[in-house]
N, C-alpha and C positions, 0 to 999 in steps of 0.2 A: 083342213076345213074346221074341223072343232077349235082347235089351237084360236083359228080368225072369231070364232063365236066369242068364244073366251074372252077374247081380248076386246070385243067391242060389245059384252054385257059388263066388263068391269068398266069399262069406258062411261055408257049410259047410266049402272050405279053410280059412278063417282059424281052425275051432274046431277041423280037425282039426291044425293048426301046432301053436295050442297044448296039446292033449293028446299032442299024439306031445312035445313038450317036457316033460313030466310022467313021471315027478316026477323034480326034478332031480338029477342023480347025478355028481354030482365025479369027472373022468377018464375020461367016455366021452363023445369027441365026437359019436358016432353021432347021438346027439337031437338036439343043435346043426344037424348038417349036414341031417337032414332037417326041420328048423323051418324054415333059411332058405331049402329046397329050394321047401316046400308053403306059405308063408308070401310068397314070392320071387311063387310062379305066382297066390298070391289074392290082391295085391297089384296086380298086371297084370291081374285080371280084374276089381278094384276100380274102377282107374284108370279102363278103357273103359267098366266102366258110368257111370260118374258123366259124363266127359264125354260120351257119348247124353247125359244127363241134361241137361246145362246150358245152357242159351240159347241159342240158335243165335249170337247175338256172341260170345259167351264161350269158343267151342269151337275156333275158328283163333287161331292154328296148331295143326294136330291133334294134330301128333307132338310139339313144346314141350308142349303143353297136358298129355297123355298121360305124358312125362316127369316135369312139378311133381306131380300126380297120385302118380303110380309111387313116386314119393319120398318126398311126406307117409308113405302109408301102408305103405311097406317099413320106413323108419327111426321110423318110428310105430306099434308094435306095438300091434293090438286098440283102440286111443285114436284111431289115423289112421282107421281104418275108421268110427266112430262118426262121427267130427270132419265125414270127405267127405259119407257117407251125408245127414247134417242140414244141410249147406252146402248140399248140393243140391237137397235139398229146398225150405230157404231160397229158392234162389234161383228154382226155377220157380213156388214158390207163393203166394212175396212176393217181387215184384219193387220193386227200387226206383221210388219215387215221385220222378216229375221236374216240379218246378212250371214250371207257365204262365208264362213270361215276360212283361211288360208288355213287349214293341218290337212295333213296327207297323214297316210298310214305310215307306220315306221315298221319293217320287217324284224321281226322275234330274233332274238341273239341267237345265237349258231354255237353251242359248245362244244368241244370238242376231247374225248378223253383217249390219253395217250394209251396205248400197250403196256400191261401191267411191269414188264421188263423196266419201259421207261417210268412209271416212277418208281420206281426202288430207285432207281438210279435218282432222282430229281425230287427223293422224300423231303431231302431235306432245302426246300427253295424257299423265299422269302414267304410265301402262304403257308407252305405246311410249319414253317416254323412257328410263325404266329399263332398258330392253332394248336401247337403239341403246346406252347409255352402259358398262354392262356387258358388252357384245359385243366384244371387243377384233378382232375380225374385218371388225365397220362402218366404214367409211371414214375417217379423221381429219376431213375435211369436214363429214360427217354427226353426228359427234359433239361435234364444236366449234359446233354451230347446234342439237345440244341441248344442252348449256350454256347458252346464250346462252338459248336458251327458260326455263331453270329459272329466270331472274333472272322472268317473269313470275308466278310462281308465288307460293304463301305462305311463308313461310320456313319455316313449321311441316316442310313436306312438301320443298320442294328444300333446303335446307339439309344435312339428312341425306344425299342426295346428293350434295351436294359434298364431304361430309365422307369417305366413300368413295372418290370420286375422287381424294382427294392421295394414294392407294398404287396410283396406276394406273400401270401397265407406261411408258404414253408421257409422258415429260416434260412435252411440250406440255400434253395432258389436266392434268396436274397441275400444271400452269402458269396454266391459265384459272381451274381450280378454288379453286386458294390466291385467285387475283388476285380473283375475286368474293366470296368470302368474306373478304378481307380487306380488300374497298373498303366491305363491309357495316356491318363493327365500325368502320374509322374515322370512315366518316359519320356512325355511331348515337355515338362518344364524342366527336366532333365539336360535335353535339349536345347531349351532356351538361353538353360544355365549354360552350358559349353561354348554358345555362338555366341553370347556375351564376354564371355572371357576372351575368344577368337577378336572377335570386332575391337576388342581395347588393344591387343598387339597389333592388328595390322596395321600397316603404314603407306599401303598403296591403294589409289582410288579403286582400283580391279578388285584388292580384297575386300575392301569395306564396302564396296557393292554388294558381294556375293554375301558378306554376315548381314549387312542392313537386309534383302529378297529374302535370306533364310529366317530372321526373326520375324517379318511378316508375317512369312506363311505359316509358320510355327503357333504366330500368336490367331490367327486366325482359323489352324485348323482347330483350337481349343472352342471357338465361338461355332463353327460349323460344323463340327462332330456333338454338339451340345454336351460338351464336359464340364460348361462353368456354367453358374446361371447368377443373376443378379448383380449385386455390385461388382461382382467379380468379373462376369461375363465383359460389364461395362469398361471394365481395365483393359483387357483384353482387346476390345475393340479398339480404344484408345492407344494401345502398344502397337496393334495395328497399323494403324491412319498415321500413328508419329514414325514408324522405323518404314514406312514405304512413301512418307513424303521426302525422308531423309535419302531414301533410294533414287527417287524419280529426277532428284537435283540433280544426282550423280549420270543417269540414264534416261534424261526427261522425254526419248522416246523409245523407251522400253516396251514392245507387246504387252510381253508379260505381267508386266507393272499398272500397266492400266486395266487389261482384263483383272487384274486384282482388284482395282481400285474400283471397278463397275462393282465388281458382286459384292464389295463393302457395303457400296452406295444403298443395292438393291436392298440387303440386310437392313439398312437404315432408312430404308424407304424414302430417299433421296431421288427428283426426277434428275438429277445429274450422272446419275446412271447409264442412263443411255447414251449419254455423249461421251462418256467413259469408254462405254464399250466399243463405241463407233470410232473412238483415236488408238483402242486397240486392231479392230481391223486393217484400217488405216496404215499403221505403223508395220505390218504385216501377221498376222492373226489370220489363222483361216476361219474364214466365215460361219462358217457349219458348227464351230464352239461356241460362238454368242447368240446365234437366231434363238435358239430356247429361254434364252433369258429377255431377249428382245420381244419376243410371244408374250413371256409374263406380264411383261411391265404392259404393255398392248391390251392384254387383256384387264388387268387390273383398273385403267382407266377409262377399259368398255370401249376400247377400238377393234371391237371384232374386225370391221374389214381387213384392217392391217393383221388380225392374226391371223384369219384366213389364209392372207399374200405372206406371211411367215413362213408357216407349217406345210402350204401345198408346196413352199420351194425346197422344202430338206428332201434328201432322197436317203433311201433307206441304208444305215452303217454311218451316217451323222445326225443318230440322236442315239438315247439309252432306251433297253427295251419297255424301261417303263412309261417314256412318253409314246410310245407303239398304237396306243388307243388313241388319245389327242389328236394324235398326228394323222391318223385315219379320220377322225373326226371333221377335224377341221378342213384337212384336205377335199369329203368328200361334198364339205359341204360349198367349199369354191367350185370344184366341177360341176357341179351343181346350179350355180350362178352363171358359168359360162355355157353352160347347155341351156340356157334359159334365153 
């Protein structure tokens, strides 16, 4: 009831502002001064009705609130008063519309810690080693025996660790580091050296298949274990692509040969990848070896659905544990779909 007073004395000031302003008369400020007098005080009676008026969020701070108010409709003569009035009305009688979001809850990760037994046994797994090696605080003992553990590892995965490790603080650390990484590359061109000498004597298509697949892979494990980098890597890739197209002439439907020639592509970010790898299947390739790389390339160009229909077809013991998450992922999120 107050609130409606309020609002219809700032009402009746504001027409009596403007008629005490009437008619206007050049050299008497007298009207002036009592417009902005009686104009000033429904202006202030404006302000506090509108904010009663307004939503209960909208109304803190009182006294900001009351002042933007005060303002419109002091420096907005007769236009502020219309303007508030229908704002506010607006706003308690149409309130904004806030759509439904699609999110669900997603339930808390589930950790799970083995029996002390088991890790002693499993100290030393691709985390704990990242953690003893990183830790400049672990013993030099302890992190020269995870080194020494990363040589069993796939290069895929310790490699990149060593490669971290030649900016490590301790000499030694990056003494072991270089030293394994670089007893890696000379055995693998070692290698290379020997299957090139091989390749120049043989004489039969059978043999110079087998030295052409062997310098591929030779040159390409140099590129996928990250032992070269730059112009050099660039050779390498290049040794690659020429000693397995010189293969494929000989074996032009080699499995093998083209599951090679995919994950070349894939490296080189070539969409001729995937048709690589599909004349590997093809050719006879079991299947369960390329859907992971079929997932990537899938995913890289934002065809989720397609990688959903990937990853829910692997079943478990045709992938590596480290796509175990993914794979869970993606999967759960197709069942998902079709429960829907």
């Amino acid at each position: 009831m107050i609130t409606a007073i309020v609002g219809l004395l700032a009402l009746v000031l504001e027409v009596v502002a403007v008629f005490w302003l009437m008619p206007l008369t050049e050299g008497n400020p007298t009207h002036l001064l009592g417009f902005l007098l009686v104009h000033g005080i429904a202006s202030l009676c404006l302000a506090a009705f509108v904010a009663a008026a307004l939503p209960p969020h909208l109304r803190r701070p009182v006294a900001p609130v009351i002042v933007l108010l005060f303002g419109f409709s002091f420096f907005i003569p007769v236009l502020g008063l219309i303007g508030q009035v229908v704002a506010a009305l607006v706003s308690k009688y149409l309130p904004r519309h806030v759509p439904e979001l699609p999110y669900s809850e997603i339930p808390p990760i589930e950790f799970e810690f083995p029996p002390r037994e088991i890790r002693e046994r499993t100290k030393y797994g691709p985390g704990g080693l990242t953690a003893r090696l990183r830790d400049s605080g672990v013993p030099k003992e302890s992190r020269f025996k995870s080194l020494l553990a990363l040589q069993g590892m796939p290069p895929k995965i310790a490699n990149p660790l060593l490669q971290e490790m030649l900016g490590d603080t301790a000499d030694e650390v990056r003494l072991v580091a270089y030293g394994i990484l670089d007893n890696q590359e000379k055995n693998i061109n070692q290698l290379i050296h020997e299957e090139i000498e091989k390749l120049r004597d043989a004489n039969q298509p059978e043999m110079q298949l087998v030295g052409l697949r062997r310098l591929s892979e030779l040159y390409w494990e140099l590129v996928y274990g990250g032992l070269v980098h730059g112009d050099v890597r660039e050779h390498a890739m290049g040794e690659t692509a020429r000693y397995l197209e010189q293969a494929m002439k000989l074996a032009p439907e080699d499995a093998g040969l083209w599951f090679l020639k995919g994950k070349l592509l894939i490296f080189k970010r070539d969409a001729a990848a995937e048709a690589a790898l599909h004349r590997a299947v093809a050719n006879g390739l079991e299947e369960s070896r390329v859907l992971a790389y079929l997932g990537q390339m899938a995913f890289e160009r934002k065809d989720y659905g397609e990688v959903r229909r990937i990853f829910s077809s692997l079943s478990e013991g045709q992938y590596s544990p480290r796509l175990k998450q993914a794979v869970r992922y993606w999967s759960r999120t197709q069942q998902g779909r079709e429960a829907a």
